[in-house]
C-alpha positions in Angstrom: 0.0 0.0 0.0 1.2 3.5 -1.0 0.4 6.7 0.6 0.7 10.0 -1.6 2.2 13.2 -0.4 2.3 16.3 -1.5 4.9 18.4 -1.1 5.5 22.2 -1.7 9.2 23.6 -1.9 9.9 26.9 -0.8 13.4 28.5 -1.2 14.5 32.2 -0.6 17.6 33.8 -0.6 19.3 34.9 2.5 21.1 38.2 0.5 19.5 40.3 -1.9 17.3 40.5 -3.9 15.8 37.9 -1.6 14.3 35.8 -4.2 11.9 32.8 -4.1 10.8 30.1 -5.4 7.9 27.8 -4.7 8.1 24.2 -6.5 5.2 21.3 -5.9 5.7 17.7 -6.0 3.9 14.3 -5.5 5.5 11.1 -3.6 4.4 7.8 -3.4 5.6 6.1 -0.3 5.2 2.5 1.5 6.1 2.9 5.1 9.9 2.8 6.1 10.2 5.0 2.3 11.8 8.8 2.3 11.1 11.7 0.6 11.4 15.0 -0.3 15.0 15.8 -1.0 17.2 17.7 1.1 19.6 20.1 -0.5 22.5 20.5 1.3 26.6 21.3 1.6 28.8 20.7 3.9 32.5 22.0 4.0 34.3 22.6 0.8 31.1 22.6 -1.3 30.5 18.7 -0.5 27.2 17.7 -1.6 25.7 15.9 1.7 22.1 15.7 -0.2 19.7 13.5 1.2 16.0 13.1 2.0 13.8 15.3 4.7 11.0 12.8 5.6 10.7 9.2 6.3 7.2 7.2 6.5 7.6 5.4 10.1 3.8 4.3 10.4 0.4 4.3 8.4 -3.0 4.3 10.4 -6.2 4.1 9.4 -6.6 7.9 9.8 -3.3 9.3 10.3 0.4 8.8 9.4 3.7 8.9 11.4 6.3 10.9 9.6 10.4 11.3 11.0 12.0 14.3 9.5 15.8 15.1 9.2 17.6 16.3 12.2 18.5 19.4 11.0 14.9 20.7 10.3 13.0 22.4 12.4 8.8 21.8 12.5 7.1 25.2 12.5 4.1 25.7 15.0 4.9 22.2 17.1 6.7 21.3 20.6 10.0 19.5 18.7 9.5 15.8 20.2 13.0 14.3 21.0 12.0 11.7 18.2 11.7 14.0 15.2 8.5 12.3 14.7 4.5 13.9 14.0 1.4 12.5 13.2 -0.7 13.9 9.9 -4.3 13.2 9.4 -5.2 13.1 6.2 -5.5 16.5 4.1 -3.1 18.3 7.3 -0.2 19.7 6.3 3.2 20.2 8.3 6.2 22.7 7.7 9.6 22.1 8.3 12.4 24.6 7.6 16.2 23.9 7.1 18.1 27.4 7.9 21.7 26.0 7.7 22.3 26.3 4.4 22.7 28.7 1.5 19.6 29.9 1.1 16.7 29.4 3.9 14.3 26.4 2.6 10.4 25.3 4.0 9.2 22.2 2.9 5.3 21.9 3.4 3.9 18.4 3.4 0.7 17.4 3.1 -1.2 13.7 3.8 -3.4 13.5 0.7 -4.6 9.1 1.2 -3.6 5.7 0.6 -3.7 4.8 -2.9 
């Protein structure tokens, strides 16, 4: 069994002329599955890239989501876990602020399909 996500990207610059730039996606994940990739560098330009969200459990009306340890979950007491629960058609925000520009990723349970 799949569940879709949808997930909106939101970049902006940290420096003038403080662009951004909003991308959309869909993911189809089975449980243990990540998504929604991380953009990131470490020292010397290495590209550390990897994936924001992982799909720890699926409900019958909600799911358990674990995001990367170095995003931060808007509007939620940060469990020690990393983990939050999503009922269907909620959305959650995580922001990364580490790196070159400031990032949001907005994901939102949409079903099982």
């Amino acid at each position: 069994m799949a569940i879709l996500f949808e997930i909106e990207n939101l970049k902006q610059q940290w420096q003038p002329p403080f662009q951004k730039s909003i991308e959309s996606e869909e993911a189809r994940v089975s449980a243990g599955g990540k998504f929604g990739k991380l953009e990131r560098f470490g020292k010397n330009s290495v590209n550390l890239d990897g994936f924001a969200f992982t799909l720890i459990e699926v409900n019958s009306d909600h799911v358990v989501v674990e995001y990367d340890h170095e995003l931060t979950v808007k509007d939620y007491k940060t469990p020690q876990n990393r983990r939050v629960s999503i009922k269907q058609n909620e959305s959650k925000s995580c922001s990364y602020l580490w790196g070159e520009d400031g990032a949001t990723k907005k994901i939102t349970y949409k079903g099982q399909i």
